[in-house]
gemmi code that builds the backbone of each chain (N, CA, C; Angstrom):
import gemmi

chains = {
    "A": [
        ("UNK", (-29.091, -3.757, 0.259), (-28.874, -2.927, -0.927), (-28.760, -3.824, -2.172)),
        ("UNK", (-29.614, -3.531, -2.937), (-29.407, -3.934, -4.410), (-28.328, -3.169, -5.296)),
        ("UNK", (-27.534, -4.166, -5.933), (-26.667, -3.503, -7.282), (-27.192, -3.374, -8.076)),
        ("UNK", (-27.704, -4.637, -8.766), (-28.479, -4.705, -10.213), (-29.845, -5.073, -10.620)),
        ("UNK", (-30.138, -3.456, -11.184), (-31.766, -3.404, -11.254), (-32.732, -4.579, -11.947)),
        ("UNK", (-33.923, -4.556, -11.787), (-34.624, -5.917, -12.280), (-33.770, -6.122, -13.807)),
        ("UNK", (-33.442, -4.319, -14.524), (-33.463, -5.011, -16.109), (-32.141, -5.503, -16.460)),
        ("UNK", (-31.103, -5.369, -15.661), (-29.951, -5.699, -15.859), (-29.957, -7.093, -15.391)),
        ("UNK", (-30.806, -7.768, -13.896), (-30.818, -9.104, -13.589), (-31.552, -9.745, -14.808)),
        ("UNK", (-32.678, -9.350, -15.394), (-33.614, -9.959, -16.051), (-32.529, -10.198, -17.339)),
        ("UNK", (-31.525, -9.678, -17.950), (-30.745, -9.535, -18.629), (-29.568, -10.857, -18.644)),
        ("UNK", (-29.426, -10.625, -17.383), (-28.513, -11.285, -17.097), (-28.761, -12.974, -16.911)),
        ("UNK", (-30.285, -13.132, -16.589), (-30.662, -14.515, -16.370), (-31.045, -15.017, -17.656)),
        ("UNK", (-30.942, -14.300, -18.731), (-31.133, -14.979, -19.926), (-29.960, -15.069, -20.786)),
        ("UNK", (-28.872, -14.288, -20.510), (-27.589, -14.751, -20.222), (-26.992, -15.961, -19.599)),
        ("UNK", (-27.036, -15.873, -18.620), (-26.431, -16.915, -17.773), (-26.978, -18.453, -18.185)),
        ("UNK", (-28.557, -18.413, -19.061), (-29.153, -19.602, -19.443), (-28.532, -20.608, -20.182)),
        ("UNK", (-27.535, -19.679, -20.677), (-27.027, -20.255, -22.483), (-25.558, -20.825, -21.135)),
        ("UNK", (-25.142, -21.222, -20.164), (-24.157, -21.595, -19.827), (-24.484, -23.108, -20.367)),
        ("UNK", (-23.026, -23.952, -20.154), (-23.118, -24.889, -20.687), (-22.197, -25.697, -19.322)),
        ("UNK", (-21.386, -25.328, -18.747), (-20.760, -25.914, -17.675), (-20.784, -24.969, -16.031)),
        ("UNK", (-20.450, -25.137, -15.434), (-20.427, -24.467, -13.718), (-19.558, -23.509, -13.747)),
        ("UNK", (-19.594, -22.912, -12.854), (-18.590, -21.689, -13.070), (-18.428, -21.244, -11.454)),
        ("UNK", (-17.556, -21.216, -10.997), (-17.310, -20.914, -9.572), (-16.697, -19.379, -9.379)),
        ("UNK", (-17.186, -18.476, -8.780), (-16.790, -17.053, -8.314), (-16.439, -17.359, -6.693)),
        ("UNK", (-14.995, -17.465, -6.659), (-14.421, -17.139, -4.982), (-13.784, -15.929, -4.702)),
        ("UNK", (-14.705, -15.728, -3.738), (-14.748, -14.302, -3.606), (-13.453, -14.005, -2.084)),
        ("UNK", (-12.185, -13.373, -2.238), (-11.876, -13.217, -1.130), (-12.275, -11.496, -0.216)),
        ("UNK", (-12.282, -11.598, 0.858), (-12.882, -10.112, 1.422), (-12.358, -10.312, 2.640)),
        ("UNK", (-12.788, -9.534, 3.696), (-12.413, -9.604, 5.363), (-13.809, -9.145, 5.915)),
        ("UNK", (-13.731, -9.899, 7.244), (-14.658, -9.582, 7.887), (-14.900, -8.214, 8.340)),
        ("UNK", (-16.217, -7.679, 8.861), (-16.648, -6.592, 9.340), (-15.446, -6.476, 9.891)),
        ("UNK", (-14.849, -5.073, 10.260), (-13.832, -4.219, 11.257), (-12.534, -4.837, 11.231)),
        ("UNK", (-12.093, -5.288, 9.697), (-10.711, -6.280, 9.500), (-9.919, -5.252, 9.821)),
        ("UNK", (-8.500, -5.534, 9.561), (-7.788, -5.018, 9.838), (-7.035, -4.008, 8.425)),
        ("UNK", (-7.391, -4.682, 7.130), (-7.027, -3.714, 5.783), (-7.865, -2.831, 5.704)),
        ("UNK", (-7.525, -2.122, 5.145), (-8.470, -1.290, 4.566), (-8.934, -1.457, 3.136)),
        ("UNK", (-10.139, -1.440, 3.009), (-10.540, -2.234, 1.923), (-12.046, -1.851, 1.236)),
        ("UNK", (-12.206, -0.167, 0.915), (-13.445, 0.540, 0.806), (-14.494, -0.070, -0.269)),
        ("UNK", (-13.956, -1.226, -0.915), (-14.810, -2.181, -1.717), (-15.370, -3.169, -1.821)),
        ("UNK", (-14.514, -3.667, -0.776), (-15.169, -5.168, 0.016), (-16.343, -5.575, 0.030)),
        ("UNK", (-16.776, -4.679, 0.950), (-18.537, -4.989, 0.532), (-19.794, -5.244, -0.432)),
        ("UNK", (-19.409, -4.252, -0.901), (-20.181, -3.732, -2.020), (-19.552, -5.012, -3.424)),
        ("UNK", (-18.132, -5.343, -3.403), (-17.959, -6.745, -4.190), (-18.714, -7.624, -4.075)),
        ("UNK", (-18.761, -7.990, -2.388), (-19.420, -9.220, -2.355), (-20.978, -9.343, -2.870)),
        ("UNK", (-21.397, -8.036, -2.287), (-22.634, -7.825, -2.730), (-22.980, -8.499, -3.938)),
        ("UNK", (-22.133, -7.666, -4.927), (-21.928, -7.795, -6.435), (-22.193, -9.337, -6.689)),
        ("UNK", (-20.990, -10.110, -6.359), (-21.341, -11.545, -6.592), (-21.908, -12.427, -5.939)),
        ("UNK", (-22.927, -12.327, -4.697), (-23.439, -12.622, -4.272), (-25.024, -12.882, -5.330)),
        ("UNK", (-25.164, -11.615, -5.752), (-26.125, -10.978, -6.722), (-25.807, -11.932, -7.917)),
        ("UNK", (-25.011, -11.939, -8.516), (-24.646, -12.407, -9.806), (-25.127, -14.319, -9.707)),
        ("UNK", (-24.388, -14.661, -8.036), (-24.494, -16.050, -8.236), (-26.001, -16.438, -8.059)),
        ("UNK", (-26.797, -15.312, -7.382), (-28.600, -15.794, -7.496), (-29.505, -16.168, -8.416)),
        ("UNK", (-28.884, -15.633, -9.931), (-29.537, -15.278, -11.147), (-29.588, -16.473, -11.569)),
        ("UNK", (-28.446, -17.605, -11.317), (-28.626, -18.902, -11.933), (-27.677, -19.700, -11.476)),
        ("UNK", (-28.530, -21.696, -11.441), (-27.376, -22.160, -10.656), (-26.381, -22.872, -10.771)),
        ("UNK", (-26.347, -21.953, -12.569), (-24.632, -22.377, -12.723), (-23.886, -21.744, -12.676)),
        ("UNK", (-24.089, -20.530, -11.812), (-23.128, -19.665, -11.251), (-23.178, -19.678, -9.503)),
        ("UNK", (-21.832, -20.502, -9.479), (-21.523, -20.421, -7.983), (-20.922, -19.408, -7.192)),
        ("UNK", (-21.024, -19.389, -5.733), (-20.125, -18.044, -4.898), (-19.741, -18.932, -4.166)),
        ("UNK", (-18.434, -18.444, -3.587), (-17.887, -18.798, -1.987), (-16.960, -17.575, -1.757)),
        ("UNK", (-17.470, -17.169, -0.463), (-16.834, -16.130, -0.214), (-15.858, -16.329, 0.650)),
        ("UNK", (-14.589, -15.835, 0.791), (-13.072, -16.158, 2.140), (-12.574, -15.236, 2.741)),
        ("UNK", (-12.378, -15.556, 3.764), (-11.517, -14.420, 4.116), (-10.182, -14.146, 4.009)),
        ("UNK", (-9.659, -13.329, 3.562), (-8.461, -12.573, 2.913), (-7.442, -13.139, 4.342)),
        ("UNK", (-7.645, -12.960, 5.552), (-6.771, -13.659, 6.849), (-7.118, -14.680, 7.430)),
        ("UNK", (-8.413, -14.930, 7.593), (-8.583, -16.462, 7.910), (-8.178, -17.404, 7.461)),
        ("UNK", (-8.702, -17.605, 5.929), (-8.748, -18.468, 5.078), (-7.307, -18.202, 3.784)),
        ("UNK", (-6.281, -18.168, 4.785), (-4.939, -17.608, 4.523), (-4.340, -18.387, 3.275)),
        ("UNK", (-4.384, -19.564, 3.686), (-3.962, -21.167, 2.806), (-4.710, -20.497, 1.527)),
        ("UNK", (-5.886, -20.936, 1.369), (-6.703, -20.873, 0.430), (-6.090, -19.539, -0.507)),
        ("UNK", (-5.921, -18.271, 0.029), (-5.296, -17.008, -0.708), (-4.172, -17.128, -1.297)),
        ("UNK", (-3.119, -18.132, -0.818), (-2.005, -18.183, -1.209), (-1.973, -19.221, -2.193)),
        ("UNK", (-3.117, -20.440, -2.054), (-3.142, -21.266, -3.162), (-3.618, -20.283, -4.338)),
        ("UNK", (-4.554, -19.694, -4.049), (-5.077, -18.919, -5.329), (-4.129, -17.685, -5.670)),
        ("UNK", (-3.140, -17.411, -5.232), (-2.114, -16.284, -5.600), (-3.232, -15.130, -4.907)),
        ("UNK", (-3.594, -14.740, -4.417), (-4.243, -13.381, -4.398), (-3.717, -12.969, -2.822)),
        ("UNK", (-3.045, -11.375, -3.219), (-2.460, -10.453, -2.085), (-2.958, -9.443, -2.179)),
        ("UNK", (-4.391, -9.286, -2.659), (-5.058, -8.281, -2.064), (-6.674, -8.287, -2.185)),
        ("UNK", (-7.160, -7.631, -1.746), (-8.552, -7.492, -1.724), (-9.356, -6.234, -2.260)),
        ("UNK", (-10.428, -5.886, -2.678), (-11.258, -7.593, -2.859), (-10.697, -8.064, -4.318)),
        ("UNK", (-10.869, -9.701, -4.159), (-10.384, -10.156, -4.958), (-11.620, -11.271, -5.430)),
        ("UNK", (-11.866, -11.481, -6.988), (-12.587, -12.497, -7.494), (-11.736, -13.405, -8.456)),
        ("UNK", (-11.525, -15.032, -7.741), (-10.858, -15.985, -8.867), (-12.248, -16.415, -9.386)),
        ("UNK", (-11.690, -16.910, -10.648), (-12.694, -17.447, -11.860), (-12.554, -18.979, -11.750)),
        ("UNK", (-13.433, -19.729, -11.440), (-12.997, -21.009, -11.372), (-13.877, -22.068, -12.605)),
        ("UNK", (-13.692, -22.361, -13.190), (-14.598, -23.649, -13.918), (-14.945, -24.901, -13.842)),
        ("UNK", (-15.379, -25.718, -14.674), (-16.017, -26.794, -14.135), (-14.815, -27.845, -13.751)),
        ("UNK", (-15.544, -29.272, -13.091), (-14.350, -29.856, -12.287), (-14.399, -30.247, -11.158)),
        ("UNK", (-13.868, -31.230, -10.522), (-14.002, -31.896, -9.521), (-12.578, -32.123, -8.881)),
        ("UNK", (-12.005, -31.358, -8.444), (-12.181, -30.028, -8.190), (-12.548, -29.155, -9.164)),
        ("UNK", (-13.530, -27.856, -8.861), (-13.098, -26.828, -9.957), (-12.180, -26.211, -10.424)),
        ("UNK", (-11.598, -26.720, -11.676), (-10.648, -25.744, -12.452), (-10.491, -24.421, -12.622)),
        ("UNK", (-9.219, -23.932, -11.881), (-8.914, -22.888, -11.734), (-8.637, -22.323, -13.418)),
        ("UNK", (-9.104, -21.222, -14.036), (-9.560, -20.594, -14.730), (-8.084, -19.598, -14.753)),
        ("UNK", (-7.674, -19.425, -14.181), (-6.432, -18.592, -14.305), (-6.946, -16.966, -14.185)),
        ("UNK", (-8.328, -16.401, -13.784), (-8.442, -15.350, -13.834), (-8.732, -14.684, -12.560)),
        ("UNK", (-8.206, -13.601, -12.670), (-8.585, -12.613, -11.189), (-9.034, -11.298, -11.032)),
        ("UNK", (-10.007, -10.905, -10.378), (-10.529, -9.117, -10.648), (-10.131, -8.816, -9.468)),
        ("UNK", (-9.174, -7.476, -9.248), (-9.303, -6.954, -8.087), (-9.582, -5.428, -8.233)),
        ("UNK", (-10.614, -6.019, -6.785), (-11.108, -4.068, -6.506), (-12.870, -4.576, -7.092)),
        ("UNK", (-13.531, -3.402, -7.454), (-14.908, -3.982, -7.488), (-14.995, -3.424, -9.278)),
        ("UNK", (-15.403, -5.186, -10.006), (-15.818, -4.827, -10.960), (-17.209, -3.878, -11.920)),
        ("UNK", (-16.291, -2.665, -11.414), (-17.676, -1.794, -12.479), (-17.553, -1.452, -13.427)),
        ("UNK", (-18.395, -0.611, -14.179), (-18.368, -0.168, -15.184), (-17.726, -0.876, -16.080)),
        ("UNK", (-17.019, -0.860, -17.420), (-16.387, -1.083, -18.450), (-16.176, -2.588, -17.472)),
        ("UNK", (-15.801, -2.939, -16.482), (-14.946, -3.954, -15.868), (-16.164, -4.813, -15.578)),
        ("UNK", (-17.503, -4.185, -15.142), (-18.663, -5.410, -15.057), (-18.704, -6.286, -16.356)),
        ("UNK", (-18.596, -5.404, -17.108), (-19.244, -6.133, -18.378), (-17.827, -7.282, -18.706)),
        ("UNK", (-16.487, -7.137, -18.468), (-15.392, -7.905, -18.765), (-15.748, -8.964, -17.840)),
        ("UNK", (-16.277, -8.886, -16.548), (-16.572, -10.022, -15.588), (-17.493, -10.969, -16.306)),
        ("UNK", (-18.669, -10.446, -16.790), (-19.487, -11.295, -17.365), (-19.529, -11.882, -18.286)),
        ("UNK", (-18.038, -11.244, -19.159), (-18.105, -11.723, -20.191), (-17.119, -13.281, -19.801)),
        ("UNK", (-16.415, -12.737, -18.809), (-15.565, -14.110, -18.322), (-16.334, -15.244, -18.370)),
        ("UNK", (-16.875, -15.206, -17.153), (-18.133, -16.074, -16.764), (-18.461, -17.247, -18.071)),
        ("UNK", (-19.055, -15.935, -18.911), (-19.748, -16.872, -20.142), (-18.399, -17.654, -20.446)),
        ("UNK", (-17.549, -16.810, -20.524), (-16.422, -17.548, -21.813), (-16.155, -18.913, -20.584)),
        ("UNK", (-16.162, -18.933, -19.295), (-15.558, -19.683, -18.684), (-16.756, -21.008, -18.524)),
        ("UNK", (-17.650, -20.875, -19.027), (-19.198, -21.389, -18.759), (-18.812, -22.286, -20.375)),
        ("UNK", (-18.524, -21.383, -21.152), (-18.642, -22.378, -22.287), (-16.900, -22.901, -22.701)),
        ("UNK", (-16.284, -23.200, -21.773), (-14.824, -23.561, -21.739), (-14.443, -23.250, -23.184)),
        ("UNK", (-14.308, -22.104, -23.549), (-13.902, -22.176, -25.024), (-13.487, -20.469, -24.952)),
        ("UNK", (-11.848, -20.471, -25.158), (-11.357, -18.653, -24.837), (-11.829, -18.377, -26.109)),
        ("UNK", (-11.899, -18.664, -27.709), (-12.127, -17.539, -28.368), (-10.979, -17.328, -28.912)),
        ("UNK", (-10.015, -17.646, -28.892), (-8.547, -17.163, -29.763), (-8.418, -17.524, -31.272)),
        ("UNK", (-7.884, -16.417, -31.796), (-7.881, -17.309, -32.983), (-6.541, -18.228, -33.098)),
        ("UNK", (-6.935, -18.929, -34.659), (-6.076, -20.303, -34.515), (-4.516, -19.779, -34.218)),
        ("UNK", (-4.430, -19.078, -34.967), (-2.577, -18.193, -35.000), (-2.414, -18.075, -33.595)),
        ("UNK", (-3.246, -17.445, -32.432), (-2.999, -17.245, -31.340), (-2.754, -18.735, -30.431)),
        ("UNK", (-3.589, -19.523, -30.775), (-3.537, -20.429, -29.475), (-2.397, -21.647, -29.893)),
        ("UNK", (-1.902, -21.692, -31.507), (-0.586, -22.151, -31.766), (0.793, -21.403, -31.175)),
        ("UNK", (0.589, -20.276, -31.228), (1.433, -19.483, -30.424), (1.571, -19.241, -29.243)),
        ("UNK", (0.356, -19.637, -28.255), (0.261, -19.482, -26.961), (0.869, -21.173, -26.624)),
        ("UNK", (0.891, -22.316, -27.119), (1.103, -23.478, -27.010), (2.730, -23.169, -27.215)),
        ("UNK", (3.569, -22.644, -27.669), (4.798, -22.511, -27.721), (5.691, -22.158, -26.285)),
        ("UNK", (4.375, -21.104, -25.682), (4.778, -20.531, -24.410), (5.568, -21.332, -23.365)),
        ("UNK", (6.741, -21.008, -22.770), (7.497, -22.254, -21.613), (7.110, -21.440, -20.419)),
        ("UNK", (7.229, -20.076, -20.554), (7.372, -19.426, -18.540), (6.333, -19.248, -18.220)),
        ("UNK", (5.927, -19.380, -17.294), (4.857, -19.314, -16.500), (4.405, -17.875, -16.584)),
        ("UNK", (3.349, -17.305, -17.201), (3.287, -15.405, -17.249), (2.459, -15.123, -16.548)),
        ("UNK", (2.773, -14.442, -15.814), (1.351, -13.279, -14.809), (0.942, -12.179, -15.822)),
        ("UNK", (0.305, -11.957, -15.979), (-0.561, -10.824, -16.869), (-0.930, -9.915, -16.050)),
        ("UNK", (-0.557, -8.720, -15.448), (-1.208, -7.718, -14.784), (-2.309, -6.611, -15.868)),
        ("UNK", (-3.754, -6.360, -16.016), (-3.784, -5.713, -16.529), (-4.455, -4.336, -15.943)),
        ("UNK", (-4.016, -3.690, -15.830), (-4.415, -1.619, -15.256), (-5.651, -1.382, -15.703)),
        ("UNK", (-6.912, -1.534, -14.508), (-8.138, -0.772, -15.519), (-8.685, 0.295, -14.788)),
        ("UNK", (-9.773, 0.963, -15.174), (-10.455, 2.546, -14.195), (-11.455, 1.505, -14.659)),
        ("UNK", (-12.273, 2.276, -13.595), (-13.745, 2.255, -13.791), (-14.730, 2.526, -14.864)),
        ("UNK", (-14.410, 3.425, -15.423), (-15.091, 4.439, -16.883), (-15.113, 3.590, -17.557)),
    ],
    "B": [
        ("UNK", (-9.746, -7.991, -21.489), (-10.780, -10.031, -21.728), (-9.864, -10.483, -22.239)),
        ("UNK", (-8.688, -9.697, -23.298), (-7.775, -10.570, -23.955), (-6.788, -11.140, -23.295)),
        ("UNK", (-6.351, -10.593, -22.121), (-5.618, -11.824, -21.170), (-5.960, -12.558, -20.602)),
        ("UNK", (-8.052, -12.419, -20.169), (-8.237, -13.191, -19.907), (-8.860, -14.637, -20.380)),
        ("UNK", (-8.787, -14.483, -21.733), (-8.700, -15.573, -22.733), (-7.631, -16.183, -22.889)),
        ("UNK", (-6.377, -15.869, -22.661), (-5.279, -16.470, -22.760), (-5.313, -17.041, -21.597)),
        ("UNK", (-5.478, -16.497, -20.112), (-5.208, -17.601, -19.151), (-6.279, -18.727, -19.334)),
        ("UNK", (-7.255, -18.894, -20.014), (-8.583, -19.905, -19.844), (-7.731, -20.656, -20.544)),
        ("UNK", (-6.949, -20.559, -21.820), (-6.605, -21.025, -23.019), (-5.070, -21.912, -22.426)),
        ("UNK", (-4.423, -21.290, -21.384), (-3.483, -22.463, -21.191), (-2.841, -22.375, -19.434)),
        ("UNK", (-2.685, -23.121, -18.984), (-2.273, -23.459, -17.852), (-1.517, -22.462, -17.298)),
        ("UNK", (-0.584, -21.911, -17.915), (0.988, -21.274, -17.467), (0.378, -19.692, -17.580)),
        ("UNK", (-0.430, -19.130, -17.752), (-0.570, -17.431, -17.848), (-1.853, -17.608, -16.977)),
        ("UNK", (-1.789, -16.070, -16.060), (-2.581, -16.082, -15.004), (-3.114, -14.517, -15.400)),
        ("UNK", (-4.347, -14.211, -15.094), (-4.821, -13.114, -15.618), (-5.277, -12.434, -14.390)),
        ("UNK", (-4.320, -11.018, -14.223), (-5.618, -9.961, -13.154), (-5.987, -9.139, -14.060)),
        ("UNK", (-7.365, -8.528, -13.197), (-7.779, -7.581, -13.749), (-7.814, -6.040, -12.251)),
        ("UNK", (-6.887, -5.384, -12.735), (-6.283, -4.797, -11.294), (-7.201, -3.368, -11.088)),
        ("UNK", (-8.266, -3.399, -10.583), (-8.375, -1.651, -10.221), (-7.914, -0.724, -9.951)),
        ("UNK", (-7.302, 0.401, -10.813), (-5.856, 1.082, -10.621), (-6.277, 1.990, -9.127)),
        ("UNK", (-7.833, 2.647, -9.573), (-7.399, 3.676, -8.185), (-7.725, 2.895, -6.648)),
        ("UNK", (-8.128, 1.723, -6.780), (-7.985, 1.128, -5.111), (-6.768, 0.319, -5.175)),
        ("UNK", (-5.985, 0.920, -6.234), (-5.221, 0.170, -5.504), (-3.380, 1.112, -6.038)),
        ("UNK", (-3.923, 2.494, -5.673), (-2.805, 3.795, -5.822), (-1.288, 2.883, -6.114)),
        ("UNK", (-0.755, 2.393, -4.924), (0.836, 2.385, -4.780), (1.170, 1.204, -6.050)),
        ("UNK", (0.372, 0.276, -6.219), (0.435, -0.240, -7.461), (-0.087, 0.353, -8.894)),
        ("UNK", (-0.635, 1.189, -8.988), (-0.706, 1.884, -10.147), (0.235, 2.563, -10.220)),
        ("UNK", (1.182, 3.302, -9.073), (2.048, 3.695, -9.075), (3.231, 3.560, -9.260)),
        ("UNK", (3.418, 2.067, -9.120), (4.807, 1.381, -8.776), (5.170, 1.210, -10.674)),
        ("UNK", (3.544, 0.926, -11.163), (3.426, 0.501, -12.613), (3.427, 1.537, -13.670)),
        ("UNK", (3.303, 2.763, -13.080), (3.335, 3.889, -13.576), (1.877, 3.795, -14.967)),
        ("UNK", (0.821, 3.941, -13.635), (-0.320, 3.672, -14.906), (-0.952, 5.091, -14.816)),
        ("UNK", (-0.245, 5.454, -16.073), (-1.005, 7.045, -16.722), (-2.504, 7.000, -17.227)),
        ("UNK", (-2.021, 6.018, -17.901), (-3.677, 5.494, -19.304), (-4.179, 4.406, -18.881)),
        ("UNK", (-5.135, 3.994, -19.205), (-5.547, 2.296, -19.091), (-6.069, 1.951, -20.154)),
        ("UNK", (-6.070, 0.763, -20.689), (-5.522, -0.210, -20.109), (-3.753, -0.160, -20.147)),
        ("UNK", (-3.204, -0.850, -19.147), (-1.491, -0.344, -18.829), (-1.675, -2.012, -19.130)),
        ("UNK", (-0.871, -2.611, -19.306), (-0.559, -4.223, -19.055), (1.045, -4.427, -18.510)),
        ("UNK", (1.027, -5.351, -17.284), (2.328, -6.183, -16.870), (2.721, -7.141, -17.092)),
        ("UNK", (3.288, -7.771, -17.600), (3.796, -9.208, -17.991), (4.803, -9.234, -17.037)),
        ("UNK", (5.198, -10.291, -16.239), (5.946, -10.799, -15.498), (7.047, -9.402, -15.023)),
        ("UNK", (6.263, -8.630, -14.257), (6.969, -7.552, -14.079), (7.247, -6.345, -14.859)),
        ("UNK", (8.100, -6.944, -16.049), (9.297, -6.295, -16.450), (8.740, -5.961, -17.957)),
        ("UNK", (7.667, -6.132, -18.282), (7.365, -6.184, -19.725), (5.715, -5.268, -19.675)),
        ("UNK", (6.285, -4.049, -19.748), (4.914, -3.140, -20.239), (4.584, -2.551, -21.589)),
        ("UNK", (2.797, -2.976, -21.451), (2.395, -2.560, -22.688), (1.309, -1.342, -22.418)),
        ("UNK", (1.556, -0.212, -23.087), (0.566, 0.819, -22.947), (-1.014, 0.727, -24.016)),
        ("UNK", (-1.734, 0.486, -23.491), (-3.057, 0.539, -24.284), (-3.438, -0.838, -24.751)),
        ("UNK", (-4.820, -1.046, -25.210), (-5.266, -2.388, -25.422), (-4.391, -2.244, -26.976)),
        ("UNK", (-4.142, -3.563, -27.328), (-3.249, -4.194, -28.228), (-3.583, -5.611, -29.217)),
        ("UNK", (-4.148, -5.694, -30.038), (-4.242, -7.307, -30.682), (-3.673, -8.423, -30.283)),
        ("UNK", (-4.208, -9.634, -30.623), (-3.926, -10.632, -29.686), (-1.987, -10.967, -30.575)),
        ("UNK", (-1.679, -10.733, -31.774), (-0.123, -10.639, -32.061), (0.703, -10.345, -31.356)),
        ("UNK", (0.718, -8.882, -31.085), (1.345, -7.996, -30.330), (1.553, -8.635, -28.965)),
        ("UNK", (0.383, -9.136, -28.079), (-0.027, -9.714, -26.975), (1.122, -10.811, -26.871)),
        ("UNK", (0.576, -11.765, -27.769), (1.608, -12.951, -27.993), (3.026, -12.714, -28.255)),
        ("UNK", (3.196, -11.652, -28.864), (4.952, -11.539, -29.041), (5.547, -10.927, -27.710)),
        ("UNK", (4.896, -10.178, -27.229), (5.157, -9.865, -25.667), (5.452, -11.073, -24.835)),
        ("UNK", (4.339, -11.998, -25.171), (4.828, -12.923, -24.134), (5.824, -13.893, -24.492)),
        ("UNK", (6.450, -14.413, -25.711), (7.217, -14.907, -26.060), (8.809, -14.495, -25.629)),
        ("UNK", (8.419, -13.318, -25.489), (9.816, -12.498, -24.417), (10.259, -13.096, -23.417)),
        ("UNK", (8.969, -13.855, -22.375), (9.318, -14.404, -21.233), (10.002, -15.362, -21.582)),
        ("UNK", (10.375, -16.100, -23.038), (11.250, -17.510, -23.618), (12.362, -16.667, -23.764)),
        ("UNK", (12.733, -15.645, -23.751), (14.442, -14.730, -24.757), (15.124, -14.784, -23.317)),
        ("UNK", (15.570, -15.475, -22.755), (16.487, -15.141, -21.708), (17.274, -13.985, -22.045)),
        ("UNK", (17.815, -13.469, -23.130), (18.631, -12.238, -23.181), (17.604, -11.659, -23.336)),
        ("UNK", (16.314, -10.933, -23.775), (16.032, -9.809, -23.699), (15.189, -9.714, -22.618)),
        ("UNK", (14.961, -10.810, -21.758), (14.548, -10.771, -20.507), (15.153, -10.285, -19.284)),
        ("UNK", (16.831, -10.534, -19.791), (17.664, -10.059, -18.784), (17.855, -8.383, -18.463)),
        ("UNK", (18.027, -8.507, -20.337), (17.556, -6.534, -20.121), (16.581, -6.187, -20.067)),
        ("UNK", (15.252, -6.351, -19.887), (14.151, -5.789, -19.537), (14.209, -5.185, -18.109)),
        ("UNK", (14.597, -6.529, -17.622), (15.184, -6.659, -16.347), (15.693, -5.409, -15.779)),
        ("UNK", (16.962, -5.099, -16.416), (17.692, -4.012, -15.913), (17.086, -2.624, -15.871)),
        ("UNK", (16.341, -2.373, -16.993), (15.824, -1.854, -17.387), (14.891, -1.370, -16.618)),
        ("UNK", (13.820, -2.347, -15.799), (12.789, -2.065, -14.793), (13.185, -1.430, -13.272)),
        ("UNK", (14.692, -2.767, -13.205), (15.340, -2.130, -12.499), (16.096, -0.601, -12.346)),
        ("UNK", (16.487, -0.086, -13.103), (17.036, 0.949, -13.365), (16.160, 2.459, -13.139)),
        ("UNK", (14.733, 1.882, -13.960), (13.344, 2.672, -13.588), (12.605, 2.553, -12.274)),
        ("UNK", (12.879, 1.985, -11.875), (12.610, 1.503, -10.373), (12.918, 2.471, -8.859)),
        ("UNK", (14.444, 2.374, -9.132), (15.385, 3.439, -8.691), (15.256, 4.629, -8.745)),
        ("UNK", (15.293, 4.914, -10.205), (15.139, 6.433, -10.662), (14.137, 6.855, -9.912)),
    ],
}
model = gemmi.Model(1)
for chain_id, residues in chains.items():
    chain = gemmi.Chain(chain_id)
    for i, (resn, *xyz) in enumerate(residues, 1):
        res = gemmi.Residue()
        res.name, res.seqid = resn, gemmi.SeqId(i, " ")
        for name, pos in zip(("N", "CA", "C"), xyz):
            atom = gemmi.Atom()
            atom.name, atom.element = name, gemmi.Element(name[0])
            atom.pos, atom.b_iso = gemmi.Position(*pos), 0.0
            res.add_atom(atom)
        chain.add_residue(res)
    model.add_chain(chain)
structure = gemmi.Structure()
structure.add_model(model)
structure.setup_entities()
């Protein structure tokens, strides 16, 4: 099954051209007949499976949510499906970002826009913001609530 | 995207992006009517997308040990109820 039609890939690979550094998508999921229930799993991976073909500075690795247990807990993620954002790096730099559930609609386009922003290591804040974000001491989780629409 | 510019932007903030209906008992727990809902370290909700100010003064909360403590109670208290 295809997600994204030629004009959205064709779209997307002239997108993805303008990257400037690597960009890693780890994808966590469970195998066929896991034990969560998890009606998106698939169809995620699909998703970034798709995404990482278009160009090859977009990487995939996909994990499993119980196998690859260590790895989930290094990356904070307790549920599935889950996509960390990773950037360039040796190791790749963890990016601090996470999608869970399957990014559609309104939420595809926030994925891709990650990507880029994470491709061209540069968030975009303005100056007031990232003097103010440099003040920050606690460590913040950001949960943010989205629908699909 | 705006939190998730802030986590690219510094080490210490971590960004989800949470699918409310796969994931019910947490939309629930968060009491997400509208979206975008935002959580900050639990205890600190913001209803609707918001400028990156607003954003930032939210998180500067996580530095107020006193109004962190009552947020606190506060979540707690709603929690219960």
């Amino acid at each position: 099954m295809t997600l994204l039609d030629e004009k959205i890939q064709s779209q997307l690979r002239t997108m993805f051209a303008e990257l400037r550094h690597p960009v890693k998508l780890v994808m966590f999921t469970q195998s066929e007949g896991g034990a969560i229930e998890c009606a998106m799993c698939s169809e995620t991976r699909t998703l970034v499976e798709e995404l990482a073909a278009l160009s090859d500075k977009v990487g995939v690795e996909v994990l499993d949510f119980v196998a690859d247990e260590a790895a989930a807990q290094a990356y904070g993620i307790d549920k599935i499906p889950a996509i960390a954002i990773l950037g360039d790096g040796t190791p790749a730099k963890d990016a601090g970002i996470r999608f869970y559930g399957i990014p559609s609609g309104y939420e595809f386009g926030s994925l891709i826009e990650s990507i880029m922003m994470v491709g061209r290591a540069e968030p975009g804040l303005s100056a007031a913001a990232d003097q103010a974000l440099q003040q920050l001491r606690t460590p913040a989780h950001i949960q943010v609530y989205v629908t699909p629409t | 995207m705006l939190a998730n510019k802030l986590a690219l932007a510094s080490n210490l903030v971590r960004a989800d992006a949470v699918e409310a209906t796969e994931f019910p008992h947490l939309a629930s727990r968060y009491r997400v009517y509208g979206v975008p809902r935002t959580v900050i370290n639990e205890v600190i909700h913001i209803e609707g997308a918001v400028p990156e100010s607003t954003m930032l003064a939210h998180l500067a909360i996580l530095d107020d040990a006193q109004q962190m403590a009552q947020r606190t109670e506060e979540w707690e208290k709603r929690s219960k109820g």
